[in-house]
N, C-alpha and C positions, 0 to 999 in steps of 0.2 A: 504494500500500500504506500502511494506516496505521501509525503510529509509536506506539508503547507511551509510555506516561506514567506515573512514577514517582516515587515519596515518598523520599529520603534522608533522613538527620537526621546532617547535616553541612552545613558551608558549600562552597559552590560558588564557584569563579569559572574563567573563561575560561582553558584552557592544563593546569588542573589535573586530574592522576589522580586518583581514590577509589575506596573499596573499597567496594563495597554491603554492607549489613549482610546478616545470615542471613534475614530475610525476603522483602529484595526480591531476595537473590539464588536466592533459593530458586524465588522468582515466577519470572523471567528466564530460569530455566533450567531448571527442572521444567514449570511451566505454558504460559509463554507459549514454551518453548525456542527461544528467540533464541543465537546463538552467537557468537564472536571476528569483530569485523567490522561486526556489524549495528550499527544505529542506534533510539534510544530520545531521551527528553524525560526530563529531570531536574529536579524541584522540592525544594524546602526547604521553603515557608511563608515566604519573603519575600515572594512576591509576582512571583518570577519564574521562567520557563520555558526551561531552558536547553538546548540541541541536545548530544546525546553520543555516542559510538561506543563499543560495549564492547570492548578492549583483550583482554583475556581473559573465557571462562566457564568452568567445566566445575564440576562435582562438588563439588570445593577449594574455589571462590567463585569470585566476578564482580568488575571490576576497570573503571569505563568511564572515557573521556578528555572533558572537556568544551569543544567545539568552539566554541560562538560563543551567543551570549545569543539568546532567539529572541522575547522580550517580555519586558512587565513592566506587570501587571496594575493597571488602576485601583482605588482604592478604591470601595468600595462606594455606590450609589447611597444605598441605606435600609441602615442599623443597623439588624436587629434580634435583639435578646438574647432569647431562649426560655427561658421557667422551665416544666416539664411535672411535673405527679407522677408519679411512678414506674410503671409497669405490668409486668404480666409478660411475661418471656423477650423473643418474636418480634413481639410489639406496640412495646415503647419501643424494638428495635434498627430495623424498621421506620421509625417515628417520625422517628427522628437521622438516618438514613442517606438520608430524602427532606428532612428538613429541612435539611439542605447541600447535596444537588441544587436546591435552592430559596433558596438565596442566606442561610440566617441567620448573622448573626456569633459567635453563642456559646450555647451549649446549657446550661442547670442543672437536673440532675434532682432533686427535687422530693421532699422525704419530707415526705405531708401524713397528717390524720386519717384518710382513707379511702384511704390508699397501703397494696395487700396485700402486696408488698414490703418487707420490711425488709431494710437494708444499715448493715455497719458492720464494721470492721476488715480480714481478710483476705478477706473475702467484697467486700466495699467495692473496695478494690484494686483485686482481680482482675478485676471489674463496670466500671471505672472503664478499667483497659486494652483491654477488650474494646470498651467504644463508642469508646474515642479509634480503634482500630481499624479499626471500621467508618466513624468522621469521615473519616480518611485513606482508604479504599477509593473511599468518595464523592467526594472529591477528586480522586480522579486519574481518576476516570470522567467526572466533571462539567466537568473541564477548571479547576477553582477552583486557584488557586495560592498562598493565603491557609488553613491549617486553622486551621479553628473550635475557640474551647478549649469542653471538656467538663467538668461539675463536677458535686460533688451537693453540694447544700444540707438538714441535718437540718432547720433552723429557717427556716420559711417568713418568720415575719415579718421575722427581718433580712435575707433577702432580696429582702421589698419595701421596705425601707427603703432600698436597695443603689441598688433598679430602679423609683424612683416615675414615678409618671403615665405609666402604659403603659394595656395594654388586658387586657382579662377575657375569656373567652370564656365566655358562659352561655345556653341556649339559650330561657331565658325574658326575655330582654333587652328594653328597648325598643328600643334602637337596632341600626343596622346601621352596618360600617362606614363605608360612603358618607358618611354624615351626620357622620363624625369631620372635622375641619381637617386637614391634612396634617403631618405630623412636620417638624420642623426636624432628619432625618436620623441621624436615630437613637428608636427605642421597645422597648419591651418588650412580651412576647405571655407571658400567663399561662394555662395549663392545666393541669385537674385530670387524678388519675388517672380509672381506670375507678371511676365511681358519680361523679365529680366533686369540685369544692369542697363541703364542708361550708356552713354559715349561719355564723361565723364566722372562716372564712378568706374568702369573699366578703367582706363586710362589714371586712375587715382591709385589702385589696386596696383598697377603695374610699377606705378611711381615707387611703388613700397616695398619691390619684389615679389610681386605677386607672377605667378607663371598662368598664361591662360591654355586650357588642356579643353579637348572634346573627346566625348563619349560615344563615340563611332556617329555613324552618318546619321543618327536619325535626333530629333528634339524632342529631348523629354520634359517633362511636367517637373514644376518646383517641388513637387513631392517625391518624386520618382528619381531624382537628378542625384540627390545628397546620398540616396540608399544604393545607386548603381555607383557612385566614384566612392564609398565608403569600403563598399562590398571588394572593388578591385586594389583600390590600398590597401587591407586587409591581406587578400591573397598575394600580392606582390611584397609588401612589405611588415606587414603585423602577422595576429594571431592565428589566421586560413593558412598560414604556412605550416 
């Protein structure tokens, strides 16, 4: 039988009770209805996975006891940081939620010229809990025990200033990845939203060392773009090796 996997946001260690917050106790005991007794995996974002028993569940809350350390995850083969422009709704939560099934270290969403998205204030916020959300979902599905931070950047160019000599995705490119040198373990992956980079945000990106690559001949969707150049850095040079 397999053992559920779950996000705390407390510290763990060996011998110790906790109390699940309202979320995950809400998981535990509405959806996955596990009860007094059973066994679960307990993560934080350290980087480790820990063996637990829950102690108590019911209604009131959930309560587990943590039994014994069960790993403790290597760091990352390939760094890579993701800057994407914003898209709408079920495209950029798509996006985020296979780009941490797929190994990236940190996601910034992206408000460029052609972003039909605007975010800022309480709308910002509430946008900004919602993907860390779906980061942590991804995580505990993926088995990752490291969450990704999540950000948005209004100004693109100090965040290539942040994130230089990375890669472009542009689908009129000369190059292909293959033809890049390999990362000394850590890069940056730049995408636009939907219609793309503008001609100067490209040209700004390049100012910074930015390399511009395509993705064979055809154009893909701002959702589709980040998981296909992910997928092949990976195999080329991360953890598909």
């Amino acid at each position: 039988m397999r053992v559920s996997r779950l996000f705390v946001e407390s510290a763990l260690d060996t011998g110790q009770t906790v109390e699940l917050d309202r979320r995950a106790a809400h998981y535990v005991f509405q959806v996955l209805r596990l009860r007094s007794g059973d066994s679960l995996t307990l993560f934080n974002g350290d980087g480790r996975d820990l063996a637990a028993t829950l102690v108590q569940c019911d209604r009131r809350g959930c309560t587990a006891r943590i039994e014994a350390l069960l790993a403790t995850a290597p760091e990352d083969v390939l760094q890579v940081a993701l800057g994407i422009g914003i898209s709408r709704g079920e495209r950029m939560d798509f996006a985020i939620q296979k780009a941490v099934e797929l190994g990236v270290s940190d996601i910034t969403a992206l408000a460029t010229q052609r972003s039909v998205v605007q975010l800022d204030g309480d709308r910002l916020r509430k946008r900004l809990e919602h993907w860390r959300g779906i980061v942590i979902s991804a995580c505990e599905q993926s088995g990752r025990a490291r969450i990704p931070a999540v950000d948005f950047a209004a100004d693109l160019h100090g965040w290539l200033e942040e994130h230089r000599d990375g890669i472009l995705l542009h689908h009129q490119a000369g190059d292909t990845l293959p033809t890049l040198q390999p990362p000394g373990g850590g890069i940056s992956l730049l995408i636009g939203p939907e219609g793309g980079l503008d001609e100067t945000e490209r040209q700004a990106a390049i100012a910074c060392g930015y390399r511009a690559v395509r993705m064979g001949p055809r154009v893909m969707r701002t959702e589709t773009a980040p998981l296909a150049a992910l997928a092949a850095m990976q195999a080329l040079w991360g953890d598909f090796r």
